[in-house]
NUBA-433610 format. One record per atom (N, C-alpha, C, O): atom name; x, y, z. Coordinates in steps of 0.02 Angstrom, whole numbers, always signed. Layout:
N
CA, X, Y, Z;
...
//
This chain:
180
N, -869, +5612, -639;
CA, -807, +5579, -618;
C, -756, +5629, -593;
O, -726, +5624, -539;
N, -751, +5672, -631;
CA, -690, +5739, -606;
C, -720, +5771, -533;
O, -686, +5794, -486;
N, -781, +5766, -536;
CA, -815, +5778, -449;
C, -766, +5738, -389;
O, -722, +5746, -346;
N, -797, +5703, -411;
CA, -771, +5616, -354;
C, -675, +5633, -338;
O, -640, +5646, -289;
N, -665, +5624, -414;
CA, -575, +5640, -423;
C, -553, +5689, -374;
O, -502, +5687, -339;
N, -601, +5737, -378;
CA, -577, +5828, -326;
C, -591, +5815, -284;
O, -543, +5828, -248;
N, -655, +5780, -236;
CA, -661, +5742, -176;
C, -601, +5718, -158;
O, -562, +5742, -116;
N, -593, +5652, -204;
CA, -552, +5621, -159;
C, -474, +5640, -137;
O, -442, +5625, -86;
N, -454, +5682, -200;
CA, -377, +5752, -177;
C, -387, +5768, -137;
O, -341, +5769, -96;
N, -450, +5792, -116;
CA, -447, +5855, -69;
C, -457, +5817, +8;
O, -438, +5846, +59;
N, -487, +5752, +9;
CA, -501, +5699, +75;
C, -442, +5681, +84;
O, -428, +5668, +142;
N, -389, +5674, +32;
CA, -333, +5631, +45;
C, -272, +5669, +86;
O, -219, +5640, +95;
N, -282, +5733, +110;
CA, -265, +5777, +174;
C, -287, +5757, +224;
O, -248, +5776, +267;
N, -334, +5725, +250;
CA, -357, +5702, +299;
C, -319, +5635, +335;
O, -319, +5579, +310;
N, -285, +5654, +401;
CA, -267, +5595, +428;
C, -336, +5541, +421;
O, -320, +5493, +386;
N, -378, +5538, +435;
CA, -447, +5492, +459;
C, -435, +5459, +385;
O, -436, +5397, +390;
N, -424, +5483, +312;
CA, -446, +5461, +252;
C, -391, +5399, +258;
O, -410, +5345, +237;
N, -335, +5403, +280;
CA, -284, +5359, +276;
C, -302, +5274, +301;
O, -280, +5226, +269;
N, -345, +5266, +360;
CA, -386, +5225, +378;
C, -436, +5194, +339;
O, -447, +5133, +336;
N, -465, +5241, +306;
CA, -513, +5230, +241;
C, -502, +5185, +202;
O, -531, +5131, +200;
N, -438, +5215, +153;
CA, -405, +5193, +106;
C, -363, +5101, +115;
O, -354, +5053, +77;
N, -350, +5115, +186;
CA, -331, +5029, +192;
C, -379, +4991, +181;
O, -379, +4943, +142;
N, -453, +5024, +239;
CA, -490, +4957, +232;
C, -521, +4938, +166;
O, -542, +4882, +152;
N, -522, +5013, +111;
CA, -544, +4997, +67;
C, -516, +4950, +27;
O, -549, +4904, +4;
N, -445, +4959, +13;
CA, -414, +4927, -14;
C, -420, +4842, -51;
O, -436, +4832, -110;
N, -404, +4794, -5;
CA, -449, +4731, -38;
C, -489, +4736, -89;
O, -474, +4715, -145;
N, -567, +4777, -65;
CA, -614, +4771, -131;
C, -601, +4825, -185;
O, -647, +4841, -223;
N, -543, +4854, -190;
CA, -505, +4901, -251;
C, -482, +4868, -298;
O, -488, +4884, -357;
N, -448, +4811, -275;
CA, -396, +4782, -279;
C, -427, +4725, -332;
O, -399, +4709, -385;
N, -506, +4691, -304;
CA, -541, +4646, -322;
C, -580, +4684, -402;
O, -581, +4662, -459;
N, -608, +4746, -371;
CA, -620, +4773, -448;
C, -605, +4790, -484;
O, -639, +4799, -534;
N, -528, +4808, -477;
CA, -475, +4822, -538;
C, -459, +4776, -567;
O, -450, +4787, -627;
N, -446, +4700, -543;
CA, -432, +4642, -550;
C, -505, +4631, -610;
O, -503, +4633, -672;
N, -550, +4621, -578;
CA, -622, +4587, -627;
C, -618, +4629, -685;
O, -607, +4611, -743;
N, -626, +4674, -666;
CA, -638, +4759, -722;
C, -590, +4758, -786;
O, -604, +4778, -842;
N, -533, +4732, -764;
CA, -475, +4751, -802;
C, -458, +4837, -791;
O, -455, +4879, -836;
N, -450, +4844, -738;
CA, -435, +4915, -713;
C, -501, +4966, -760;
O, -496, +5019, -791;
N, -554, +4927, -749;
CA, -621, +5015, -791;
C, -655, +5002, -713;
O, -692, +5050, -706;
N, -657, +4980, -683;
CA, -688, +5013, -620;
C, -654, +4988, -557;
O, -638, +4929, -555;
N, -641, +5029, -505;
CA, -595, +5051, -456;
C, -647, +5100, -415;
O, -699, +5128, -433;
N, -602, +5099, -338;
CA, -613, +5163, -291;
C, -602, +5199, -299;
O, -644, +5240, -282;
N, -543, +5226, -329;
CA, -508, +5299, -335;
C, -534, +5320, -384;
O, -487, +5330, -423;
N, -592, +5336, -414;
CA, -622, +5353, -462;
C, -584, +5401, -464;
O, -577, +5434, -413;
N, -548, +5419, -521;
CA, -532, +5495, -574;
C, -455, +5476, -551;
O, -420, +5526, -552;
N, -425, +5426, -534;
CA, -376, +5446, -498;
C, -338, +5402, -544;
O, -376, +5361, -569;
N, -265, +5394, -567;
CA, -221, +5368, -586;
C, -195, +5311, -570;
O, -134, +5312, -562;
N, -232, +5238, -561;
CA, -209, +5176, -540;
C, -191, +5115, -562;
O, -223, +5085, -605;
N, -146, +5097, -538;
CA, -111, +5040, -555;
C, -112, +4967, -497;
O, -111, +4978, -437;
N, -113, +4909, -517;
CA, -106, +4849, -461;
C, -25, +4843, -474;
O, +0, +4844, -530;
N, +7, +4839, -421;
CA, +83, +4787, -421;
C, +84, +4752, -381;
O, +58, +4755, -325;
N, +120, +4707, -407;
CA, +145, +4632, -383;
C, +191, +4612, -372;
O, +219, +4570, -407;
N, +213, +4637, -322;
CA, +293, +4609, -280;
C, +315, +4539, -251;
O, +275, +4493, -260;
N, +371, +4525, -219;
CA, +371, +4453, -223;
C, +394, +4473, -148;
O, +443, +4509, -138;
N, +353, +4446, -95;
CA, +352, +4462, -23;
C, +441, +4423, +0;
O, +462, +4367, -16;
N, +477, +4479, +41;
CA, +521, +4458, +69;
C, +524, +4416, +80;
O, +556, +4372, +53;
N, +481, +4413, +137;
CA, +484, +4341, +171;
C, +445, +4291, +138;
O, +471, +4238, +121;
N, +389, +4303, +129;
CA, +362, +4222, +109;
C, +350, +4203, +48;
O, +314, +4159, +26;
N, +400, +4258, +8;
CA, +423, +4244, -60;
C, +356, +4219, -105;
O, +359, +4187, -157;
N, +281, +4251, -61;
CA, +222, +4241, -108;
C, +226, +4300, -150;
O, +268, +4343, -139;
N, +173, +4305, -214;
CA, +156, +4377, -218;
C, +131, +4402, -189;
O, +104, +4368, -147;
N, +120, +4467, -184;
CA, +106, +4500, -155;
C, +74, +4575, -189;
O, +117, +4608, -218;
N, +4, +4604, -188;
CA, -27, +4643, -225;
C, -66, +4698, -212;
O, -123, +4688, -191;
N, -50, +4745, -219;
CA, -64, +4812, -193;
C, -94, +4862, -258;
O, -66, +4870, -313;
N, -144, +4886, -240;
CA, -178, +4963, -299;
C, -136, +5023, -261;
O, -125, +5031, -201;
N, -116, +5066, -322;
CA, -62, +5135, -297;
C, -84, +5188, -340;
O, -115, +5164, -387;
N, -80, +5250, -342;
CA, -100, +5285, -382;
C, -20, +5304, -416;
O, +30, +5276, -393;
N, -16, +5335, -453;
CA, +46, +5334, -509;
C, +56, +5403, -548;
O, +8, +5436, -569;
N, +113, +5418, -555;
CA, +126, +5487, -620;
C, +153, +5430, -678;
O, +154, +5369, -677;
N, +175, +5481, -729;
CA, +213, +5451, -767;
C, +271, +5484, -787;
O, +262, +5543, -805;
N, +340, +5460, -790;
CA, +400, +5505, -804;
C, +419, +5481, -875;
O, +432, +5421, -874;
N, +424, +5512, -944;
CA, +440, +5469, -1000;
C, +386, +5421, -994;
O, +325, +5427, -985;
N, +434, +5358, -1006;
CA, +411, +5286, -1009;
C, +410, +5263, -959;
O, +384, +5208, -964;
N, +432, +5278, -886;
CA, +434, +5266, -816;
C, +349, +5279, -773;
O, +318, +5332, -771;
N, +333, +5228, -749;
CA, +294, +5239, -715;
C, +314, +5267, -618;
O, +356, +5233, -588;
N, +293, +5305, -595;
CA, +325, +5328, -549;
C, +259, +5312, -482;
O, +200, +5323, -492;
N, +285, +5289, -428;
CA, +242, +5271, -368;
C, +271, +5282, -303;
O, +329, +5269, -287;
N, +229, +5305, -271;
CA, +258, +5348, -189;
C, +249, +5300, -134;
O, +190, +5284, -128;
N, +297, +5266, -82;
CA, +292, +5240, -28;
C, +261, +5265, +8;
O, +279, +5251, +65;
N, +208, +5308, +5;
CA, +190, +5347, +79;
C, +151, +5313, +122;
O, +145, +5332, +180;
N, +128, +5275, +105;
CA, +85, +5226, +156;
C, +47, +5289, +185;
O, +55, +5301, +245;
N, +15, +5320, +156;
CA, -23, +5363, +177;
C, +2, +5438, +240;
O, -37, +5466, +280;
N, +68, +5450, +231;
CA, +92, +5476, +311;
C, +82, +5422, +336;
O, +35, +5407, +300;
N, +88, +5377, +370;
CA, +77, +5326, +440;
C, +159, +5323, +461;
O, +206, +5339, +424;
N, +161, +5305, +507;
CA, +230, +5302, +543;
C, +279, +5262, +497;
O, +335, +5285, +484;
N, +255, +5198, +472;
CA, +309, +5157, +463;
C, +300, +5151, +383;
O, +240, +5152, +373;
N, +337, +5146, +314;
CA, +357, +5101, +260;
C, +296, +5054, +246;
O, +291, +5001, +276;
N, +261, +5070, +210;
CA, +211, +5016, +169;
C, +256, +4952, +167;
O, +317, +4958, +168;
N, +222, +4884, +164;
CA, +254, +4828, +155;
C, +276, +4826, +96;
O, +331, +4798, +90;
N, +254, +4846, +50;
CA, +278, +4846, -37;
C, +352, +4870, -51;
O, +397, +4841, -81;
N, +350, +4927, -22;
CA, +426, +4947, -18;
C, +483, +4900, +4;
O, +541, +4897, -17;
N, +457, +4871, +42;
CA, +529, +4821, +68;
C, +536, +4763, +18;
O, +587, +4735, -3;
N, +455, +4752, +2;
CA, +475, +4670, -60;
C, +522, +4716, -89;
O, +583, +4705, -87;
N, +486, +4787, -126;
CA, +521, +4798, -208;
C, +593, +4838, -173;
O, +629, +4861, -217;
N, +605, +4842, -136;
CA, +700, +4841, -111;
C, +728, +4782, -109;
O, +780, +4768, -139;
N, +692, +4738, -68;
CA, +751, +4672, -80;
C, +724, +4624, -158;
O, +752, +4572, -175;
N, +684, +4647, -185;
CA, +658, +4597, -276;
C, +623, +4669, -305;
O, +566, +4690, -295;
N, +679, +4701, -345;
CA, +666, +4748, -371;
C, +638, +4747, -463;
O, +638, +4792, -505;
N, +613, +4650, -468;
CA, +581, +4647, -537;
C, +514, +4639, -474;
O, +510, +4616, -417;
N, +461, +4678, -530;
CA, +368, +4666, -519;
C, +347, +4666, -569;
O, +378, +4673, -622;
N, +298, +4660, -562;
CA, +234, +4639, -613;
C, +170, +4715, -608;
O, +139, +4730, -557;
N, +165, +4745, -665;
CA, +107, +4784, -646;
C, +45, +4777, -681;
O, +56, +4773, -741;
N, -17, +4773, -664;
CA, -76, +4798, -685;
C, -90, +4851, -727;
O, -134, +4872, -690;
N, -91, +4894, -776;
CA, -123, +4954, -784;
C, -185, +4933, -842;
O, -174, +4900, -892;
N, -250, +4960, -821;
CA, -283, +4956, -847;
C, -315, +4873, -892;
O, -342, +4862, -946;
N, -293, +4834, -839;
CA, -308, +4764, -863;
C, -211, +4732, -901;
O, -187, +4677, -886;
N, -178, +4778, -942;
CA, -131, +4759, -959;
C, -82, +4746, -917;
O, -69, +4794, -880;
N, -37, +4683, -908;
CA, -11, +4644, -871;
C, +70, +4647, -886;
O, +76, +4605, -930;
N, +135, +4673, -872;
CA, +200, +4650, -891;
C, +252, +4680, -827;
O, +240, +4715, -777;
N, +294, +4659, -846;
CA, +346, +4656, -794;
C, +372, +4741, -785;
O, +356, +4791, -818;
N, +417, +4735, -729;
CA, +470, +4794, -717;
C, +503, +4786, -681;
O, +506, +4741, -640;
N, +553, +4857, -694;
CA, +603, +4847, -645;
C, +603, +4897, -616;
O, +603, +4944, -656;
N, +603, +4920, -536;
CA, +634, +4956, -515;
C, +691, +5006, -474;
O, +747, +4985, -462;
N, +676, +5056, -459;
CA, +724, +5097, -444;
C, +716, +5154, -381;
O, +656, +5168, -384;
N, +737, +5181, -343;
CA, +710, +5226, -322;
C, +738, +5286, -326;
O, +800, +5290, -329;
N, +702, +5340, -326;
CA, +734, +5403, -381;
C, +784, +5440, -326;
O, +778, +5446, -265;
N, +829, +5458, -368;
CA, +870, +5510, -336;
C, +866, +5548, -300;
O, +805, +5547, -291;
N, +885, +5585, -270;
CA, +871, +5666, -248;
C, +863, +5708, -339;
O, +820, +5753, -340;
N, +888, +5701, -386;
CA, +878, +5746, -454;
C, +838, +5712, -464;
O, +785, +5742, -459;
N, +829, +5638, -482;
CA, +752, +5608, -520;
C, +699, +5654, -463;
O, +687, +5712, -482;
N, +670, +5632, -399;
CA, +637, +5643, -364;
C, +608, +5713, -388;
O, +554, +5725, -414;
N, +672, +5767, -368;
CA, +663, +5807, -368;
C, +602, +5843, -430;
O, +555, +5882, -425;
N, +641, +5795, -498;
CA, +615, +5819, -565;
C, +521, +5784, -569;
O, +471, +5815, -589;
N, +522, +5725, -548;
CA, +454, +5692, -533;
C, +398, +5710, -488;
O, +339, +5698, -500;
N, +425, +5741, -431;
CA, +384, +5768, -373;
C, +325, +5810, -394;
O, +270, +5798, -369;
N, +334, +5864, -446;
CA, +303, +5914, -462;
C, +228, +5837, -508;
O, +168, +5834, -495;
N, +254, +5807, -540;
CA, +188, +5757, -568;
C, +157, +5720, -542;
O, +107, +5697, -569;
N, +182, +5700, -469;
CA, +179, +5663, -417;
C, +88, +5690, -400;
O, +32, +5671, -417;
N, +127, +5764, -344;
CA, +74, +5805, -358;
C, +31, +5837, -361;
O, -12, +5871, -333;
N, +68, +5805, -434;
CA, -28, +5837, -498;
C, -81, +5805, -498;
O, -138, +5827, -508;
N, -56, +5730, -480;
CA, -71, +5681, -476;
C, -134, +5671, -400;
O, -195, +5661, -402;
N, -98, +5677, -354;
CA, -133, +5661, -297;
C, -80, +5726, -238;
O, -28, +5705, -215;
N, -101, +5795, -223;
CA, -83, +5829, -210;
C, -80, +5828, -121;
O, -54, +5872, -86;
N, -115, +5764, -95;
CA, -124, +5757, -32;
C, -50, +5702, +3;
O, -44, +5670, +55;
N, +9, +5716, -78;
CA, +68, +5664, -43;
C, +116, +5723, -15;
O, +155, +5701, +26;
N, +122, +5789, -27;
CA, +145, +5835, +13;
C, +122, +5827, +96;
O, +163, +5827, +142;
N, +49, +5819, +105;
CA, +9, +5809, +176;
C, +53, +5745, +212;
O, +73, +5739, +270;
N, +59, +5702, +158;
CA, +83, +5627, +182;
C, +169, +5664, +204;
O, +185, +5652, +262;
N, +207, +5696, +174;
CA, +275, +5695, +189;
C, +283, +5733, +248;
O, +334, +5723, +281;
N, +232, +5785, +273;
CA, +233, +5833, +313;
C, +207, +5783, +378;
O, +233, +5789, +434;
N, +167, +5745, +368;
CA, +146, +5699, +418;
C, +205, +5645, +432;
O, +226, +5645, +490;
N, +232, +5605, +394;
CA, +297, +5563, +398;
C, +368, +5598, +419;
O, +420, +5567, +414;
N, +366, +5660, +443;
CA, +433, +5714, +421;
C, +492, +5637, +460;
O, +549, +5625, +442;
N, +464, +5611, +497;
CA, +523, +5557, +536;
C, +562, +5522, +491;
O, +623, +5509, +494;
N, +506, +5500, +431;
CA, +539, +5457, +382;
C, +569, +5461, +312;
O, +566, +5521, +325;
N, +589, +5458, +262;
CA, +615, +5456, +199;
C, +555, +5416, +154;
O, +548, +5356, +143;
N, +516, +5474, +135;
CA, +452, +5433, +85;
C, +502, +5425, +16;
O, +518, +5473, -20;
N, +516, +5379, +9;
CA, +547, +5341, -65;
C, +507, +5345, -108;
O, +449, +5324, -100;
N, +527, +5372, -160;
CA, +490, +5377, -238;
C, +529, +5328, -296;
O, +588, +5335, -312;
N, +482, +5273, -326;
CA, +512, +5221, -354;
C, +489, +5225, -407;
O, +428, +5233, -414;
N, +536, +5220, -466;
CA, +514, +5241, -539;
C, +535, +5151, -553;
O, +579, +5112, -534;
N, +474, +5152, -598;
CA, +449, +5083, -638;
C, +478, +5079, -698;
O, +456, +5125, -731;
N, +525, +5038, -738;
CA, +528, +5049, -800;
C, +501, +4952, -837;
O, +525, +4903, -809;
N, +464, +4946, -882;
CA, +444, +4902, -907;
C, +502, +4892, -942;
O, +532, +4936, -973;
N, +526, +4800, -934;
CA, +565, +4760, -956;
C, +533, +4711, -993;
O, +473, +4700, -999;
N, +583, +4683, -1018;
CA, +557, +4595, -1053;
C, +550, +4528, -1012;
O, +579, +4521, -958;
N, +519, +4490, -1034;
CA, +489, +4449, -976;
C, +579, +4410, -985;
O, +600, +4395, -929;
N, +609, +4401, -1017;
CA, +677, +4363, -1012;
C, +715, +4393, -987;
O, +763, +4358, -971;
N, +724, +4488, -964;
CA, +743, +4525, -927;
C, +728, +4518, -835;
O, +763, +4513, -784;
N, +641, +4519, -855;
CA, +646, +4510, -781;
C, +673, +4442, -763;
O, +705, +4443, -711;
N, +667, +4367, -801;
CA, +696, +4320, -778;
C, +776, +4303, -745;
O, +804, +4268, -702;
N, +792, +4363, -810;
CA, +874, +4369, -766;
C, +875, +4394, -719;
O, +909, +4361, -679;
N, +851, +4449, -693;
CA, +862, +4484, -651;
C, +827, +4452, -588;
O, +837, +4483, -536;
N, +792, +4402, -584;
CA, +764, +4351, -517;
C, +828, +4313, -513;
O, +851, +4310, -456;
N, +866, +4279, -566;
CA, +886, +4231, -560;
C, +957, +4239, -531;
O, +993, +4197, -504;
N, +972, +4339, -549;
CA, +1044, +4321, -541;
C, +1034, +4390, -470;
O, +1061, +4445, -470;
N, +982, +4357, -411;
CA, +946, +4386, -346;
C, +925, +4452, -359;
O, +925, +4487, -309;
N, +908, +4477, -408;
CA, +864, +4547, -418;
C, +911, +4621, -420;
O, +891, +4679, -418;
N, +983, +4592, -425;
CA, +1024, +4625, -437;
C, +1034, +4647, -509;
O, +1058, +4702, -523;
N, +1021, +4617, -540;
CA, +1055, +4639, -601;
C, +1119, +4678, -616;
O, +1169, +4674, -581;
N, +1113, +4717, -673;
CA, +1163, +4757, -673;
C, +1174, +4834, -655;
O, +1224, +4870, -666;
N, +1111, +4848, -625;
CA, +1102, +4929, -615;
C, +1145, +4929, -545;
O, +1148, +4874, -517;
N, +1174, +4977, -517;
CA, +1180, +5000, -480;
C, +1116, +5032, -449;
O, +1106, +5016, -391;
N, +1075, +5070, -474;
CA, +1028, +5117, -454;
C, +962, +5065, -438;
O, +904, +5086, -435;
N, +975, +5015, -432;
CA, +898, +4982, -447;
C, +896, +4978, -363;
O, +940, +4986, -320;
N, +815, +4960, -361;
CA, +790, +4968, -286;
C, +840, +4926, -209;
O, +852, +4939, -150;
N, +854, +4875, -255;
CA, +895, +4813, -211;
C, +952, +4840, -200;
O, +987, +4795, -178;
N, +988, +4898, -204;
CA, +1034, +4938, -168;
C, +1036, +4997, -124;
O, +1079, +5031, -96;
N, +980, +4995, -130;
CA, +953, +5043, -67;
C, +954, +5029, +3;
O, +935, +4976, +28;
N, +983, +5088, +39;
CA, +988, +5047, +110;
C, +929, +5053, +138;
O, +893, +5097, +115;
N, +904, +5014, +192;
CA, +845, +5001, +218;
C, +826, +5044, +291;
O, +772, +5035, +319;
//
């Protein structure tokens, strides 16, 4: 497994792998789902499913990401691989900054945030450790602002407030104040 894991770090420099990784996606998505997150694509790699609530068509919406961990914060990188534009996920979890995550079959809410210039800064280095081919991604994106969004697990009557009273809550810092 730690084979596969160093493979796939070291592929994930590759513009061509970025292509990969989409089409793979779907059936990642399907075996993390059946599996309860014990079998996945990213073998060796750090993954999570989230579940955002699509801007627009206010469906869910469900994506596999690979992840650090800060504390109790789960931490996840917009890079959409370097590609020109913002993964779609990013925009649900800016304008509905409660989700739902996957890890390892276990299922509960969050809220997020996107890190500072000091959070960032302090997370980057686990980022990574993590998947060392998101430096490749920022050097490839230099046009854009890859957002780093730290996860913190809430209560399901937390996230209810925070839908109800438009995903604002009371943070200032939470994702839904971010400009776009």
């Amino acid at each position: 497994m730690q084979i596969i894991g160093d493979l796939l770090r070291t592929l994930g420099h590759q513009p061509w792998f970025a292509h990969a990784i989409k089409a793979a996606a779907p059936l990642d998505k399907r075996l993390y789902r059946i599996s309860g997150g014990r079998l996945r694509l990213a073998i060796g790699q750090q993954q999570l499913l989230l579940t955002t609530i699509g801007r627009k068509s206010g469906l869910p919406r469900t994506v596999p990401l690979l992840y650090a961990r800060d504390g109790d914060s789960y931490v996840v990188v917009a890079s959409n691989m370097g590609q020109a534009k913002h993964p779609a996920w990013m925009y649900n979890l800016t304008a509905t900054p409660v989700a739902t995550l996957n890890v390892r079959g276990r299922e509960f809410p969050v809220r997020a945030r996107i890190a500072g210039d000091s959070d960032r800064e302090r997370v980057w280095p686990n980022v990574t450790q993590v998947y060392p081919a998101y430096d490749s991604y920022v050097a490839r994106a230099s046009h854009r602002d890859i957002r780093v969004f730290l996860l913190d697990e809430v209560t399901a009557e937390e996230a209810d407030e925070a839908m109800r009273s438009g995903g604002t809550a009371d943070s200032s810092t939470d994702a839904s104040q971010a400009p776009t």
